[in-house]
C-alpha positions in Angstrom: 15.7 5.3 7.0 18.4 2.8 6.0 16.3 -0.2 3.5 17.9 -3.3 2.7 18.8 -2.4 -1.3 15.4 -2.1 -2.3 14.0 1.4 -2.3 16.8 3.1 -4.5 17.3 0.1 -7.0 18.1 1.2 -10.1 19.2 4.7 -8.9 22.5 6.0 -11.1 25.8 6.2 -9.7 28.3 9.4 -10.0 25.2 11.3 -10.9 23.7 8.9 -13.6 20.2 9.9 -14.7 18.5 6.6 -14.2 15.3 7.6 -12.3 14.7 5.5 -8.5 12.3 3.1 -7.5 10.8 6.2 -5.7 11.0 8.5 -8.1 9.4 6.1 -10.9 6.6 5.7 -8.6 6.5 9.1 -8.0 5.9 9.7 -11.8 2.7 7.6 -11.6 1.5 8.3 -8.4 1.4 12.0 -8.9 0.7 11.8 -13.1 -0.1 14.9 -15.1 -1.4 12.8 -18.0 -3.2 9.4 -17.8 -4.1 7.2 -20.5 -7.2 4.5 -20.2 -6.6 1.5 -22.7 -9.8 -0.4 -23.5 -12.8 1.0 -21.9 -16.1 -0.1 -22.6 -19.8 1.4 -22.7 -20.3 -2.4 -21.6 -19.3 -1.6 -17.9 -20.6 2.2 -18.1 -16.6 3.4 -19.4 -15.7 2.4 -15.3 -12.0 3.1 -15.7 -12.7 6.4 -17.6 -14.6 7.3 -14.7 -12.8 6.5 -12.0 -9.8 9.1 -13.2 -12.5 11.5 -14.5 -11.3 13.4 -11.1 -7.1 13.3 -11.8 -5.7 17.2 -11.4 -4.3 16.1 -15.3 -5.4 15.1 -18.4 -6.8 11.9 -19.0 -7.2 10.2 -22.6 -9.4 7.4 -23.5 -7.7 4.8 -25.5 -9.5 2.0 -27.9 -9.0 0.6 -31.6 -12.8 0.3 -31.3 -13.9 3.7 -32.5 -17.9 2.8 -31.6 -16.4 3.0 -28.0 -15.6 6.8 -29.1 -18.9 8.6 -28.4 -19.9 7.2 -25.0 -16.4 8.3 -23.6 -16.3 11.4 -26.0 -19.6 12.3 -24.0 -18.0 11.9 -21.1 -16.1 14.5 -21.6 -12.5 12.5 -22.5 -10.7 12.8 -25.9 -10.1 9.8 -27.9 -7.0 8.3 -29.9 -6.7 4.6 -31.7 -3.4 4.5 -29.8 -1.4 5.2 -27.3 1.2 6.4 -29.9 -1.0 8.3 -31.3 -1.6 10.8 -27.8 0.6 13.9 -28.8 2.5 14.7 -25.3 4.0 12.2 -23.3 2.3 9.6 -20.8 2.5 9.2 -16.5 0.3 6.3 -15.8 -1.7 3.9 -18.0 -4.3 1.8 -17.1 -5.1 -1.3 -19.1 -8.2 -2.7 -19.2 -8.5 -5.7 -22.3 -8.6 -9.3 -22.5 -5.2 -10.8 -21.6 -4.0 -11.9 -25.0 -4.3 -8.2 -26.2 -2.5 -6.8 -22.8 1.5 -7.8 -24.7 0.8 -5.5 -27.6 -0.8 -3.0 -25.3 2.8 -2.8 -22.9 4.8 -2.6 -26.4 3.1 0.4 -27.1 3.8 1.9 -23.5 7.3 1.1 -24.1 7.5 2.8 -27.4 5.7 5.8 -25.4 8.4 5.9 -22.4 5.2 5.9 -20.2 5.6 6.1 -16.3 4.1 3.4 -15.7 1.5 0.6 -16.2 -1.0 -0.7 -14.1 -3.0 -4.1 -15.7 -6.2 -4.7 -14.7 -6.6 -7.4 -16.7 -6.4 -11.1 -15.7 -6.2 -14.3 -17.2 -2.9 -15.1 -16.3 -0.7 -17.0 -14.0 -3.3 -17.1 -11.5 -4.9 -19.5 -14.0 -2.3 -22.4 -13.5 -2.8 -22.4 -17.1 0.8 -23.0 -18.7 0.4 -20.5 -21.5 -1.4 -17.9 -18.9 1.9 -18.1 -17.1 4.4 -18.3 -19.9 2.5 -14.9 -21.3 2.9 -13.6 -17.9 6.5 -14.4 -17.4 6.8 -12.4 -21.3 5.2 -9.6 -20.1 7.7 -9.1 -17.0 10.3 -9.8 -18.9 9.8 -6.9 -21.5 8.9 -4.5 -18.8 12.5 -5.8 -16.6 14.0 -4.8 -20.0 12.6 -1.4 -20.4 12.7 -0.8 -16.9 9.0 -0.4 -17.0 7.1 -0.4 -13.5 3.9 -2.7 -14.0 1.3 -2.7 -11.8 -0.5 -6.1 -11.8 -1.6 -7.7 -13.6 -4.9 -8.8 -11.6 -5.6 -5.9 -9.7 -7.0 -2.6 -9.6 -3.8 -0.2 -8.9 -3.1 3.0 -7.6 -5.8 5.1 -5.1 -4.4 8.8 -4.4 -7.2 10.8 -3.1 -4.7 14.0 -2.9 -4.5 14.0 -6.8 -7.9 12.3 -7.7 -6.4 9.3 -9.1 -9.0 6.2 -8.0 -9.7 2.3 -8.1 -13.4 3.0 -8.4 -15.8 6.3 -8.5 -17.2 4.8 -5.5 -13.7 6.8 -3.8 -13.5 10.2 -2.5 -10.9 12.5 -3.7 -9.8 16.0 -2.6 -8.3 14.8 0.8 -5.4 13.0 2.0 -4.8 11.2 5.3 -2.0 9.2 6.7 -2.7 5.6 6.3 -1.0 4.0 3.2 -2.3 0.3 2.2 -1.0 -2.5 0.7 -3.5 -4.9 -0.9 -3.2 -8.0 -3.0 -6.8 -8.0 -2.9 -8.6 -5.2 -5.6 -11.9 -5.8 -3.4 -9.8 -5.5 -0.3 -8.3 -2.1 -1.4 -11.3 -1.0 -2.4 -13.5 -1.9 0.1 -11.3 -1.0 3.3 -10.6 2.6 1.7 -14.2 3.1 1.6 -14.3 1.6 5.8 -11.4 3.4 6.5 -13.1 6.7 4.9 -16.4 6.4 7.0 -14.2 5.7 10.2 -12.7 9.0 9.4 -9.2 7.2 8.7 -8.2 9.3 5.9 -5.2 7.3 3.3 -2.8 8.7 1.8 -1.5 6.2 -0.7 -3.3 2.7 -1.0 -1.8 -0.2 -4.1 -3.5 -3.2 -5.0 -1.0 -5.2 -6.9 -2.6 -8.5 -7.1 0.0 -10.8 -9.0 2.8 -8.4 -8.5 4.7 -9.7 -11.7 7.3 -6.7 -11.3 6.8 -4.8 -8.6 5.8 -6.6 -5.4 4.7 -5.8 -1.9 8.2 -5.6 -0.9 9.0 -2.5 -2.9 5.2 -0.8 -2.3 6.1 -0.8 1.6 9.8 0.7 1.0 8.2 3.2 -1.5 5.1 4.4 1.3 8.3 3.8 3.8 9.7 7.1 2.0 6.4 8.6 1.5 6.3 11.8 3.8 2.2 11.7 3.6 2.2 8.5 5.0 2.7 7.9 8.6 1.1 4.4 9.3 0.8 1.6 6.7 -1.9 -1.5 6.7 -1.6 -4.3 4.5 -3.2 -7.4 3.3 -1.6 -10.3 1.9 -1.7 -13.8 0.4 2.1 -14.7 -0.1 5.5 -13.2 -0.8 7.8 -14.0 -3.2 11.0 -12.8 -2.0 10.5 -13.6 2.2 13.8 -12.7 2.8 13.7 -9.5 1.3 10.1 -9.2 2.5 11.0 -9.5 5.9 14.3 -7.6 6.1 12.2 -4.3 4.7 9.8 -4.6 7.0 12.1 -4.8 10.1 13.5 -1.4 8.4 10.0 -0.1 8.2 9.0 -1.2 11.2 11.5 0.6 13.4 10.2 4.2 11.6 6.1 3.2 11.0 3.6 1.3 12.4 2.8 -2.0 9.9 0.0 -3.7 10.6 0.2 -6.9 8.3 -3.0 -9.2 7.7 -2.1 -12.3 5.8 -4.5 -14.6 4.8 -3.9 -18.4 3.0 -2.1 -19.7 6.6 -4.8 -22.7 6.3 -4.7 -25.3 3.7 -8.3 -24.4 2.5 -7.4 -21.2 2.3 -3.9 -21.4 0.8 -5.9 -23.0 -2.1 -7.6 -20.2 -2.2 -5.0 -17.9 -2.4 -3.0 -19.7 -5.3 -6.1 -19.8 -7.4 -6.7 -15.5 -7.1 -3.1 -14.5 -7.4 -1.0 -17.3 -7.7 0.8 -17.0 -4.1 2.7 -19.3 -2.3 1.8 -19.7 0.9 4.2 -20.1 4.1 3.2 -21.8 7.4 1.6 -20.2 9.7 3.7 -20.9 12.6 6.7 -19.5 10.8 4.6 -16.0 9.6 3.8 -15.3 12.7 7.0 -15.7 14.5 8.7 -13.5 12.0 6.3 -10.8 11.5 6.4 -10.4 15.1 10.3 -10.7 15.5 10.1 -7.5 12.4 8.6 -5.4 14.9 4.8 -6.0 12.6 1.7 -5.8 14.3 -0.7 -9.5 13.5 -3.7 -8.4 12.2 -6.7 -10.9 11.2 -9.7 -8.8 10.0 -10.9 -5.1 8.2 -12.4 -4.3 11.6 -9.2 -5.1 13.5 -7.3 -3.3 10.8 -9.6 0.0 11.7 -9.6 -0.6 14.9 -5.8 -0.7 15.4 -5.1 1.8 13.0 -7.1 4.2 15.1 -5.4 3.0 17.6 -2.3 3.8 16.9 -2.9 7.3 16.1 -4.4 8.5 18.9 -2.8 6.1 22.0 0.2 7.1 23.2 2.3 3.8 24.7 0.8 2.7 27.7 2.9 3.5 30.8 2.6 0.0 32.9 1.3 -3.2 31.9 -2.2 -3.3 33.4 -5.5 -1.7 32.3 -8.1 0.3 33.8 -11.9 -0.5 32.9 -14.5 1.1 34.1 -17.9 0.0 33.1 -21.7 1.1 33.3 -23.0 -1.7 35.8 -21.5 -4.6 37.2 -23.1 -7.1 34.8 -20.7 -5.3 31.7 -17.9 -4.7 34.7 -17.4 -8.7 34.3 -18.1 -9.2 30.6 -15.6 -6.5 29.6 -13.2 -7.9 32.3 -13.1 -11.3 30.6 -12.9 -9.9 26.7 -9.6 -7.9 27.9 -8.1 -10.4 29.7 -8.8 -13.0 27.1 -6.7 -11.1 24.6 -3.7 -10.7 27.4 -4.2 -7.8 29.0 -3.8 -7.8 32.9 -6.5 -6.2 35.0 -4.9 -5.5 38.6 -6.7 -4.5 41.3 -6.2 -1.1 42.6 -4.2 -0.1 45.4 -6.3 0.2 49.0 -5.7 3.7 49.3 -6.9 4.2 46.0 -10.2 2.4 46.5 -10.8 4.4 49.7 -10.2 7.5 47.9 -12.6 6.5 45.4 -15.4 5.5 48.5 -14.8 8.2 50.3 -16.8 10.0 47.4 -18.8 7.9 45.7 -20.0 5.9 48.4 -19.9 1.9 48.5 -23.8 1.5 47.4 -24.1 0.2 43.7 -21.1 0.1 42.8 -16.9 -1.4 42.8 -13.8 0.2 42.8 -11.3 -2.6 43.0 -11.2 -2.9 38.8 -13.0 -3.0 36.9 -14.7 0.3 38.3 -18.3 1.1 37.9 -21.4 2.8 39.4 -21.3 6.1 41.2 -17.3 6.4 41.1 -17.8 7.9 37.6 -21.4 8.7 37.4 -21.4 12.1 37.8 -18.5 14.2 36.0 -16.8 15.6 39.1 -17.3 12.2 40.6 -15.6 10.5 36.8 -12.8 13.7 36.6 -11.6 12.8 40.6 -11.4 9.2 39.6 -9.2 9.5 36.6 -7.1 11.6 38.6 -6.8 8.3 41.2 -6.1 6.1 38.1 -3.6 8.3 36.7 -1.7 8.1 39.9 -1.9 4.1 40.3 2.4 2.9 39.4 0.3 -0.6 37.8 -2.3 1.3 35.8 -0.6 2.1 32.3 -3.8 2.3 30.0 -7.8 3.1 31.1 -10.5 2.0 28.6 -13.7 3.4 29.5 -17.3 2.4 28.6 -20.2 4.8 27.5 -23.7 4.1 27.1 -25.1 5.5 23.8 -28.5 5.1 25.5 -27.4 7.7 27.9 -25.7 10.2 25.9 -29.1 10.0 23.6 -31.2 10.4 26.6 -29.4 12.9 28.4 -27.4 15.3 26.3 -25.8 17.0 28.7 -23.5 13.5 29.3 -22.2 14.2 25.9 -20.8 17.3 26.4 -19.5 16.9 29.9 -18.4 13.6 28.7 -16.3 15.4 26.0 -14.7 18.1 28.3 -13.6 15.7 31.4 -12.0 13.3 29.3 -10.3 16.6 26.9 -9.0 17.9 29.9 -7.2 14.2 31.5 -6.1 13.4 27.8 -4.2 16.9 28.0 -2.6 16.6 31.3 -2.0 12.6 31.5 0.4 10.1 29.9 -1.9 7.4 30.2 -3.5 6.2 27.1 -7.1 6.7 27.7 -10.0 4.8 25.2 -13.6 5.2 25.3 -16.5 1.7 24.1 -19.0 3.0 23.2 -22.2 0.0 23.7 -25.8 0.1 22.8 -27.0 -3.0 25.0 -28.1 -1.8 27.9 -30.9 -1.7 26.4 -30.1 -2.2 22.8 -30.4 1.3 20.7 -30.8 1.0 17.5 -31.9 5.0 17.0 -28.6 6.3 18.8 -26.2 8.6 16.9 -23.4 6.4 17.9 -21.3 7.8 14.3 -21.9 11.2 15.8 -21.4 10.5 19.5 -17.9 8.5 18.1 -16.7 12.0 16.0 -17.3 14.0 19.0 -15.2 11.6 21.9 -11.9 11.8 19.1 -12.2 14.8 17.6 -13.3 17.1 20.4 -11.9 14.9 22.9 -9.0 13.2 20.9 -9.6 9.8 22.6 -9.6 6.9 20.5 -13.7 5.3 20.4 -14.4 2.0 19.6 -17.9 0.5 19.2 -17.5 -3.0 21.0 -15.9 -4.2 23.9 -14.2 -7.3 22.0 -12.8 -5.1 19.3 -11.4 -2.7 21.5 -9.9 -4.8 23.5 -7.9 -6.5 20.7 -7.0 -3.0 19.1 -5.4 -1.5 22.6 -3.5 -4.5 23.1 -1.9 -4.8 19.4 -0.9 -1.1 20.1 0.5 -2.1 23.5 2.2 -4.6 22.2 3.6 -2.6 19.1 5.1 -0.1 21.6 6.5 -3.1 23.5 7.8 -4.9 20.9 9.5 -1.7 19.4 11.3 -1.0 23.0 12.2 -4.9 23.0 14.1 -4.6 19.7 15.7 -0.9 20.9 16.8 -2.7 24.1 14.5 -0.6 26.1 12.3 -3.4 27.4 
């Protein structure tokens, strides 16, 4: 993958020595000793915690030696310094108040450490002149040492793989393929835990908050290189470099899905977003038109993050422009016809032979078969198996979305497993993208195993399942449109 001079900056020449960007953050994403400056009983020794599960060792730093036996019982040995640990240091996480934070980074420059990730804030995100100038010290003495910071203002690095964490609310053990890029420490946090119980498993995920040093721009050519991770998510507030920023990502791009949710695009919220992590915003107009033009996919919430994310893993591109929807009555026929249309999806009618196929054995009572579909065409699973077999045969049909009642799948378990098995065997056999919706409102069910019933449909099945109608609909069109754009800039489309 060929990046526009950013992923290998600061890589020797003629066999110099001088470690990558990659291979720096390689050092401190995969550390064999961690070192946790200024945790506190105060906060229950959170930081300490959090890396209690790192395959390393992991040292608890403070000059306050009363903090000694809480994190001493925690099982983590204790030294007045970093100087002071006797073996050398991967990854450092600082947690003090920010006038302390300049003396802390001198010592992890006198250590050689990997790298340092700040928690702490107080600093240009302030507006507060001598916030900034103390900021603007900091980066300067880590440009100098060539020292990666992390931060300030954020919570760093999440690698489940190796058990290093942002919280002890994360899971460790088990790596997926979804790296994230968060300005946000609450958004990192929080959508690793979503994208955990949506059984979207990550494989890298950085909240960088100010990014003094190292900004989003190098996070997404470093994941861009990372073999683990095979689509990447991120949420912003600004950029600092746009130009770089937006050359990477049409590099990325072209090899990875990048789904890219920037907020601060109002005025409200731009104020917002300088007052957290001292971003500039950019109009929203012009964001838009460039992510797109990059080959990014828009996103504009967690759920549509999920939702396209999952998406993209298990949708193939669809193979014509208009969808098949087949619904459980005529009533969610039209309602799920307007939310996909509404998002731009075209809903053709289908061919007359293909609706006389279709009557000739489900019979015209109850039900349609001009698209949407619903009724007795797919009622029964021989009756749903021979209809997917019409749809996969319509030249305008290039995607089929497909709603399930959890009411019936509760009610009648047999649905489930012949459910699973009709729509295992099209999936193997067709090129159409094929998603299921699952709904609870007809009647609403609030007792229905809809987590369970939504494991079975994509892991036995290995159809992407959404849980509304809305959100599905917005999540198969960013992926139709990611596949489009992507054959758009290869000249294909």
């Amino acid at each position: 993958m060929a990046l526009p001079g950013g992923a290998n900056r600061g890589a020797g020449v003629g066999g110099s020595s001088i470690p990558s960007l990659k291979e720096k953050l390689d050092r401190i994403f995969y550390p064999k000793v961690v070192a946790v400056v200024g945790a506190k009983q105060l906060n229950n020794y959170n930081w300490l915690r959090a890396q209690g599960t790192v395959q390393g060792k992991v040292y608890n730093v403070n000059i306050d030696r009363n903090e000694w036996p809480g994190a001493e019982a925690l099982g983590f040995q204790s030294f007045p310094s970093l100087l002071d640990i006797p073996e050398p240091v991967d990854y450092v996480v600082v947690t003090v108040p920010n006038k302390v934070a300049p003396a802390v980074l001198r010592d992890c420059i006198a250590k050689q450490v990997g790298g340092v990730h700040f928690f702490t804030a107080g600093f240009s995100e302030t507006g507060d002149s001598e916030n900034i100038r103390l900021e603007e010290d900091m980066a300067r003495m880590a440009r100098e040492a060539a020292l990666p910071i992390i931060g300030p203002n954020c919570v760093g690095l999440f690698h489940p793989k190796v058990g290093l964490r942002q919280t002890p609310d994360q899971w460790t053990g088990e790596g997926g393929s979804v790296g994230y890029i968060s300005q946000s420490g609450t958004q990192a946090q929080g959508f690793s835990l979503a994208a955990h119980a949506h059984g979207l498993g990550i494989s890298k995920s950085i909240s960088f908050g100010n990014g003094t040093v190292l900004d989003v721009t190098d996070y997404l050519e470093y994941l861009a290189q990372d073999e683990d991770t095979k689509l990447i998510g991120m949420y912003l507030e600004g950029v600092r470099d746009g130009r770089r920023f937006f050359e990477t990502l049409r590099a990325v791009a072209d090899e990875k899905p990048v789904l890219v949710w920037k907020v601060g695009r109002t005025e409200a919220a731009a104020r917002a977003t300088q007052s957290h992590t001292a971003s500039v915003a950019i109009s929203d107009m012009l964001w838009r038109a460039m992510v797109r033009q990059c080959g990014g996919v828009e996103i504009n919430s967690v759920e549509e993050m999920l939702d396209t994310l999952r998406g993209l893993l298990l949708l193939p591109a669809p193979t014509a422009e208009g969808i098949a929807l087949i619904a459980i009555s005529g009533g969610h026929a039209s309602e799920m016809t307007q939310m996909y249309s509404s998002v731009g999806w075209q809903v053709p009618a289908l061919t007359p032979a293909s609706i006389e196929t279709i009557a000739s054995y489900a019979g015209l009572v109850g039900g349609s078969f001009r698209n949407p579909i619903e009724g007795p065409a797919t009622g029964r699973p021989e009756n749903l198996a021979r209809t997917l077999d019409v749809l996969d045969g319509e030249p305008g049909i290039g995607c089929i979305a497909m709603e399930i009642s959890c009411r019936r799948l509760e009610s009648t378990p047999a649905a489930l497993e012949d459910g699973v098995r009709v729509l295992r065997e099209f999936r193997q056999k067709s090129r159409k993208p094929l998603a299921v919706v699952l709904t609870t409102t007809h009647p609403f069910t609030e007792t229905a195993d809809v987590r369970g019933f939504e494991r079975r449909f994509m892991e036995d099945a290995g159809v992407a399942c959404f849980l509304d109608m809305d959100r599905a609909a917005k999540a198969m069109f960013n992926v139709a449109e990611y596949h489009r754009q992507r054959a758009w800039l290869h000249g294909d489309g």
